[in-house]
C-alpha positions as CSV (number, residue, x, y, z in Angstrom):
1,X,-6.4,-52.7,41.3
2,X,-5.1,-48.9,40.8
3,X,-6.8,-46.6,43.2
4,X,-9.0,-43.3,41.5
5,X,-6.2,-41.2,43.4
6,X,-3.4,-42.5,41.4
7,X,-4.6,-42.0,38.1
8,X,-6.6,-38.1,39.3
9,X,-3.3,-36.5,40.4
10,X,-1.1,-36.8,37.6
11,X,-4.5,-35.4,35.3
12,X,-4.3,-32.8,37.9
13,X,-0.8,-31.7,37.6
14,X,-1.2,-32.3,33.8
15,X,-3.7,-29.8,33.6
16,X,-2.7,-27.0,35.3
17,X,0.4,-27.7,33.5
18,X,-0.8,-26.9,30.8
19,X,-2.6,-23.7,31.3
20,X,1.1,-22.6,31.8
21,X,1.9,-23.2,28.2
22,X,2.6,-20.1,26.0
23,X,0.1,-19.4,23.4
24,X,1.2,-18.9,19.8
25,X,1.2,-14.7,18.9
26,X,-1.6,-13.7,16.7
27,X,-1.5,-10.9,14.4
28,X,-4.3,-8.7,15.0
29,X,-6.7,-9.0,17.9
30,X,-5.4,-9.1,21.7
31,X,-2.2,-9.7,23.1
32,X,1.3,-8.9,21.4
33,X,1.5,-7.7,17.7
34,X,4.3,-7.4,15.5
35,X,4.7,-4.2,13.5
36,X,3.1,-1.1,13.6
37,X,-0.7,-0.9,14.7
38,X,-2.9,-0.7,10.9
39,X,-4.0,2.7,11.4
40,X,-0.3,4.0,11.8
41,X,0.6,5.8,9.0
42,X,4.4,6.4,9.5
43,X,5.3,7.2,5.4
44,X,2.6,9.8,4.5
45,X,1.6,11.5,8.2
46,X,3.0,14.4,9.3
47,X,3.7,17.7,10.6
48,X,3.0,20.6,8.9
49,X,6.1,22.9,8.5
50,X,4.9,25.7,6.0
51,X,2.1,26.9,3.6
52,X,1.8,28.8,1.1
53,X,0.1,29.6,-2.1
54,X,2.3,29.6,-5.3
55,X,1.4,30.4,-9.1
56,X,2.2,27.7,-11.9
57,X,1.8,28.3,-15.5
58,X,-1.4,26.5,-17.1
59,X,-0.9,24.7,-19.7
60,X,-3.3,24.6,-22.5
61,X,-1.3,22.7,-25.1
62,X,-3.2,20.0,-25.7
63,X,-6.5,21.5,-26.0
64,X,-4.3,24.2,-28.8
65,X,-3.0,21.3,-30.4
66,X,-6.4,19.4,-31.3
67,X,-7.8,22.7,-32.0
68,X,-5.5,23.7,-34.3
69,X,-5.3,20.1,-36.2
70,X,-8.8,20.6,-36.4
71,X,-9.0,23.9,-38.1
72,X,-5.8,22.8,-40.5
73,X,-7.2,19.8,-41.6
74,X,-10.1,21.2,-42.6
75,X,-8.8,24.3,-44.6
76,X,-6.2,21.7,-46.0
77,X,-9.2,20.3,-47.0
78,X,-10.3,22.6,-49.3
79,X,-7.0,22.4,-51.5
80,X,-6.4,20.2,-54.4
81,X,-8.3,17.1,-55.3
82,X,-7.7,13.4,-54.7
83,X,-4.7,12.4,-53.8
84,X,-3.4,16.0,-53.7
85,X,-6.8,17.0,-51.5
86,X,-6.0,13.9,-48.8
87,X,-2.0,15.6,-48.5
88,X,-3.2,18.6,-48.3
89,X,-5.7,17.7,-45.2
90,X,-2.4,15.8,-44.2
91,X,-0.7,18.5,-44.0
92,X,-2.9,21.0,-42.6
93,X,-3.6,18.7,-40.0
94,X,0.2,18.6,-38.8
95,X,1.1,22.4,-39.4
96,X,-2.2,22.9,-37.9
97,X,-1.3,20.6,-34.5
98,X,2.0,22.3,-34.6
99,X,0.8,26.0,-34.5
100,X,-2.3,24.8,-31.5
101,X,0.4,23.5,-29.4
102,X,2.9,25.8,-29.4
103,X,-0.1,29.1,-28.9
104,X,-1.7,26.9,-26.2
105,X,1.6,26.2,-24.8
106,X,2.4,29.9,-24.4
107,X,-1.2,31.3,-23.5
108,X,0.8,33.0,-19.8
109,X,-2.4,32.1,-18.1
110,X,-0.8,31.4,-14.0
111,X,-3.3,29.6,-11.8
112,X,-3.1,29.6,-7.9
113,X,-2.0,27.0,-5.6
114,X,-1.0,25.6,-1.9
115,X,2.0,24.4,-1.6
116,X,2.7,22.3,1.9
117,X,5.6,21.3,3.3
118,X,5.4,18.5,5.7
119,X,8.2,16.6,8.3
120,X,6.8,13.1,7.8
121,X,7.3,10.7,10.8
122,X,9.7,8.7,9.1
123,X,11.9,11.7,9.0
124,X,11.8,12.9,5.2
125,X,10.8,16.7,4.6
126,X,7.4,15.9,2.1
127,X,5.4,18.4,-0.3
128,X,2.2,18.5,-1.6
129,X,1.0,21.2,-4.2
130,X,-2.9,21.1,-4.3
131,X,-5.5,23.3,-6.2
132,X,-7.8,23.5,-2.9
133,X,-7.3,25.0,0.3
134,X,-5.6,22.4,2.5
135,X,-7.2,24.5,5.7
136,X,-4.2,23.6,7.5
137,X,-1.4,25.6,9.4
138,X,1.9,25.0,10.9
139,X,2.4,22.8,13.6
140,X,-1.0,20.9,12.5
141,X,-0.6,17.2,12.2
142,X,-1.7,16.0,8.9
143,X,-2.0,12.8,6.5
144,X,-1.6,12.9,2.8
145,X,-4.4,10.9,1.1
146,X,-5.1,10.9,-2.7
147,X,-2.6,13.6,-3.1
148,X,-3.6,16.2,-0.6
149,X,-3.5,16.8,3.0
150,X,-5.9,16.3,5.4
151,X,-5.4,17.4,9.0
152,X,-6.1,14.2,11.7
């Protein structure tokens, strides 16, 4: 007959034994991780190095360019009948696009905007041009979302 001691201490030792065992890593959650936390944000956070507000030409070309197809197709319109009338509408059309784009094109109208420079975390020297006030100086740390900058 085997005696209850016998078969109780090797359970015993098998069981603290095991509570010795190393657990598998989990992403996520408690205990070690590998990688950077989620809410890092090495690529597109930063500091700010300068700011400034810059002027860039507008560009009204492609509101020209569909007014002025517009307008030529319609006084080709009036030229000419049948097939002549269609090549003359055609035409206008074209010449008409033509004229639009390059007078939008060239309208010289110069709208303001910020300009930020930024030393990422990974190292690289980033810049965002924005129509808004970024409300952000130098030395603020920021994150670019969306295409502009946001101060965290």
């Amino acid at each position: 007959m085997i005696s209850l001691g016998r078969i109780m201490l090797p359970a015993l030792v098998i069981v603290a034994l095991a509570g010795c065992a190393n657990q598998p890593r989990q992403q996520g959650g408690y205990g070690y991780q590998q990688g950077p936390p989620r809410d890092y944000c090495y690529d597109h956070c930063g500091v700010v190095r300068d700011v400034e507000q810059i002027y860039v030409q507008k560009n009204d070309a492609t509101l020209g360019t569909v007014l002025g197809a517009v307008i030529g197709g319609v006084l080709g319109n009036q030229v000419g009948e049948g097939r002549g009338r269609t090549a003359a509408t055609i035409g206008g059309a074209v010449i008409g696009g033509a004229i639009g784009n390059s007078a939008g094109g060239n309208s010289g109208n110069q709208v303001p905007v910020w300009r930020i420079l930024i030393r990422l975390d990974n190292g690289r020297l980033g810049s965002v041009t924005q129509r808004e006030y970024p409300n952000v100086r130098g030395g603020d740390y920021v994150e670019i979302r969306d295409g502009r900058v946001y101060r965290r």
